[in-house]
C-alpha positions, -999 to 999 in steps of 0.1 A, spaced: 0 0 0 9 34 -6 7 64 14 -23 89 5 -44 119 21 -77 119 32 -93 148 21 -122 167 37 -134 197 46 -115 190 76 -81 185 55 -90 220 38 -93 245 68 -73 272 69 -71 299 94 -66 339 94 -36 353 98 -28 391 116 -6 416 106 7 411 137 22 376 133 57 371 148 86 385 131 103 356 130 70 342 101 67 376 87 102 383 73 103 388 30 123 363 8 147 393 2 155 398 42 153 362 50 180 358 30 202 382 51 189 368 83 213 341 104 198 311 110 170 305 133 149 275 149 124 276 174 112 239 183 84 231 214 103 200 221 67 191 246 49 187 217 67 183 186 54 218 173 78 242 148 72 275 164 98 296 140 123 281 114 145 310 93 167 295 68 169 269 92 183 246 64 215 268 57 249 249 59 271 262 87 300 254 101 294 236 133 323 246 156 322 233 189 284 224 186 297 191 165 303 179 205 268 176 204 272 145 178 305 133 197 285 134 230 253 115 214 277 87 196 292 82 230 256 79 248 248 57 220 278 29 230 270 34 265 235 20 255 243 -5 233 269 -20 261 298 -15 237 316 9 265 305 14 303 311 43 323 340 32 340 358 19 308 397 40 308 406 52 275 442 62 268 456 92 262 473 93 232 502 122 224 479 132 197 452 141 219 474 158 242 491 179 217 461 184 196 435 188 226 452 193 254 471 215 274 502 221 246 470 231 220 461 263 241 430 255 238 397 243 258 409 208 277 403 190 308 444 188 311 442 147 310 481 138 314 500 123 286 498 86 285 474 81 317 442 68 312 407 85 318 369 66 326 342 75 300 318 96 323 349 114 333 355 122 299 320 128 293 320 155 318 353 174 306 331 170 269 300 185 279 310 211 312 347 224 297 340 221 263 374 202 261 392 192 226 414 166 248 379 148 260 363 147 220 397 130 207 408 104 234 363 93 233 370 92 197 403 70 195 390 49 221 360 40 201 372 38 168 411 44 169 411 75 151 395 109 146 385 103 108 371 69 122 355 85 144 337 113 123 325 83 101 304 72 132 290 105 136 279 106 101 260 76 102 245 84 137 238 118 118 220 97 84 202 75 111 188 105 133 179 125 98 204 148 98 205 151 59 227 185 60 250 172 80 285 163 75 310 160 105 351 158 101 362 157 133 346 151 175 357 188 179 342 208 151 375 226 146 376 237 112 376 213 87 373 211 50 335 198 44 327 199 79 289 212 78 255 213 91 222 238 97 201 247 124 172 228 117 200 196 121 213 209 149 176 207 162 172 175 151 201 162 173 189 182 203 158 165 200 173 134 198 196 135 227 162 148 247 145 121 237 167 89 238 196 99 259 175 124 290 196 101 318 224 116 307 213 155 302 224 163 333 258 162 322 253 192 304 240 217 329 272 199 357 282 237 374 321 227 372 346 195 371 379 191 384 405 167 367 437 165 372 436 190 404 424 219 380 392 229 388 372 247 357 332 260 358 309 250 330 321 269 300 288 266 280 279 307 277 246 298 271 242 284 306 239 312 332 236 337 300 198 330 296 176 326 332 166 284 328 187 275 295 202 242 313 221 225 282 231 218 253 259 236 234 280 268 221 298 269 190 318 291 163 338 290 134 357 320 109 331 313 83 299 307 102 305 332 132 285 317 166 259 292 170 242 279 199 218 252 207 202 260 239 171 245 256 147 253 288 120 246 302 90 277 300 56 280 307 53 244 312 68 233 277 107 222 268 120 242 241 148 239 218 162 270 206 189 271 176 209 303 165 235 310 142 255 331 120 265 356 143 290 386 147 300 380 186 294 360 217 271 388 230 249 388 197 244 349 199 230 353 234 213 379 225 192 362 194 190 329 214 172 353 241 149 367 220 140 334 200 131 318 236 104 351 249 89 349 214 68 320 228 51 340 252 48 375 234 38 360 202 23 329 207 -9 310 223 -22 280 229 -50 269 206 -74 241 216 -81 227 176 -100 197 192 -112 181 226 -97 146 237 -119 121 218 -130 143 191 -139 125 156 -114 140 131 -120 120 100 -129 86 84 -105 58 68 -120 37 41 -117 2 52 -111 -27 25 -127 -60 31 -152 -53 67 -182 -53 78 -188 -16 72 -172 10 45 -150 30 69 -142 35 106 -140 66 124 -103 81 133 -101 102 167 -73 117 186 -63 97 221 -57 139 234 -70 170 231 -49 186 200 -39 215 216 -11 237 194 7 267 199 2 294 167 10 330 163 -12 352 190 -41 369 164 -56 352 132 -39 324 122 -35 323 82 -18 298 63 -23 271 84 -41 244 73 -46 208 85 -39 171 68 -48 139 79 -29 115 66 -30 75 65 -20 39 44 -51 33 34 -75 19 27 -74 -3 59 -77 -41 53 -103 -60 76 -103 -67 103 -93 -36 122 -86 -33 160 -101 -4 180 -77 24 194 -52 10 164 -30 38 155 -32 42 114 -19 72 105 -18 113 119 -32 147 119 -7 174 106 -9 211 113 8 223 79 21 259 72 34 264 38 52 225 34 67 221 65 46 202 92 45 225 124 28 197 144 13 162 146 -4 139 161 -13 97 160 -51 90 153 -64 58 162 -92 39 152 -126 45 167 -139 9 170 -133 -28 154 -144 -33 121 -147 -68 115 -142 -88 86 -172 -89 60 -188 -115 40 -176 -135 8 -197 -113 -12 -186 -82 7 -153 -87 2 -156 -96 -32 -173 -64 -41 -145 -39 -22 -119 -57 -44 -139 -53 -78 -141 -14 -63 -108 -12 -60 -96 -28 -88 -119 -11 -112 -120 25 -94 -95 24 -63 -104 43 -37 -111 83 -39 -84 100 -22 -63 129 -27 -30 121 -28 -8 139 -4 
């Protein structure tokens, strides 16, 4: 079966939009194109608040941790390391990341050996280059083995503007990815790997008798921003993937593109108090509500009623609210017998092509199988007309 869209009057509503909607959705072709990068993800509900040439390729800098961090979380799942497994510390990574590089490290000595979450925390709390390369050749033996792990953790998550070179985002020839990636990852480590997000928001570490505070600027630069990463790069400028917790919902917030430290808090900032200034919860349907039909093949009846398990509640620009519309979509048509409360496809909430929320619907009841003659009669239907749908 393919893939096809339901159509109704339902599947055709669009709402009003204001003057007034946020600046963020407002912006012309010409200016977007002069605007850095910007994401805006309610990471409670899957809803894409504000995206601004979210898919433009940056250079990651430091934010590429993100990737070494989330390959690292991955072994530790799988049982491939532990937390207590001792890596080595090769001369490469001490020249290259450590205290001879003169730049962010942990100061692991030359030729001692360090435990994973140890590592882990001199990754995530000092930012540290020594950290990235000694996970990396412990893993895979090398920091271009290494990179092609994070590539296909990168492919796997979705990442498809992605391309890492190294577990320390210094600059690298080809080394690339966008904000709506970087968003993508966040999401991912929130979701799979939220044991270990902690780590990220650690107020210092100590290794090697040298004490250091959490160098993440976004931490302790924005009130409730409690992880995730800082970044820059010559070509790029500074990025920053930043989430918190406000008015009851987990954002992700992604910024890039720009001129100084100060300007990257600044945007991140302002991308975060858009939700309450220019947003508002909208109530689209109560818990239980019919949203549409699926056409069933081969049952006791024609079609079965699809509902959503909870209320669809979504967050859209404060004001009318056009260019919106909503799609529900489904493999259809369903073959006999169905369960009840079978999930069988989803309800998007669609502005322009990009999906800005969604949610499962589930069968209303059981649909039994029909008779010989039933069935018979659905398969001449389909065979001679198929099923009216609109494809999607």
């Amino acid at each position: 079966m393919i893939g096809r869209t339901w159509s109704s009057a339902l599947a055709a509503l669009f709402f009003l939009v204001a003057a007034t909607s946020p600046p963020l959705a407002q912006d012309t072709a010409e200016d977007k194109k002069a605007e850095p990068p910007a994401l805006l993800l309610d990471f409670s509900t899957g809803t894409l608040l504000n995206s601004r040439n979210a898919s433009v390729a940056i250079q990651p800098g430091s934010t590429a941790k993100l990737m070494t961090a989330a390959a690292v979380f991955e072994a530790l799942s799988s049982g491939e390391i532990a937390e207590d497994t001792a890596f080595p510390v090769s001369e490469h990574a001490w020249r290259s990341g450590g205290a001879p590089s003169g730049g962010a490290t942990m100061f692991a000595a030359l030729k001692s050996e360090v435990p994973v979450l140890d590592l882990l925390k001199g990754l995530l709390v000092q930012n540290a280059n020594d950290a990235a390369i000694i996970l990396a050749e412990g893993l895979e033996g090398s920091e271009d083995a290494f990179a092609a792990r994070m590539n296909a953790l990168a492919e796997r998550i979705g990442m498809t503007g992605s391309r890492f070179a190294n577990p320390t985002g210094q600059d690298a020839p080809g080394a690339v990815t966008t904000a709506a990636d970087l968003g993508r990852l966040a999401g991912f480590i929130l979701s799979r790997h939220m044991d270990r997000y902690e780590l990220f928001s650690l107020p210092d570490f100590t290794w090697n008798g040298i004490f250091q505070r959490n160098k993440n600027p976004l931490i302790g630069g924005i009130a409730g921003v409690d992880g995730l990463a800082a970044g820059s790069s010559d070509k790029s400028g500074y990025n920053g993937v930043g989430s918190l917790i406000r008015a009851n919902r987990r954002l992700i917030g992604v910024v890039a593109g720009h001129p100084s430290a100060d300007a990257r808090i600044d945007a991140l900032k302002a991308l975060f108090d858009s939700l309450e200034k220019d947003f508002e919860d909208v109530v689209l349907f109560e818990r239980g509500a019919v949203l549409a039909q699926a056409r069933v093949f081969g049952g006791t009846q024609p079609s079965v009623d699809l509902l959503a398990r909870e209320p669809v509640d979504v967050l859209l620009p404060r004001g009318s609210k056009r260019d919106y519309r909503l799609r529900v979509v489904y493999t259809g048509p369903l073959k006999a017998p169905v369960e009840r409360g079978k999930t069988v496809g989803e309800l998007r909430v669609m502005r322009d092509r990009n999906v800005v929320f969604r949610v499962p619907l589930t069968t209303a009841e059981a649909v039994e199988r029909g008779t010989v003659t039933s069935r018979a009669a659905d398969a001449l239907r389909e065979t001679l007309f198929g099923w009216w749908l609109d494809e999607g």
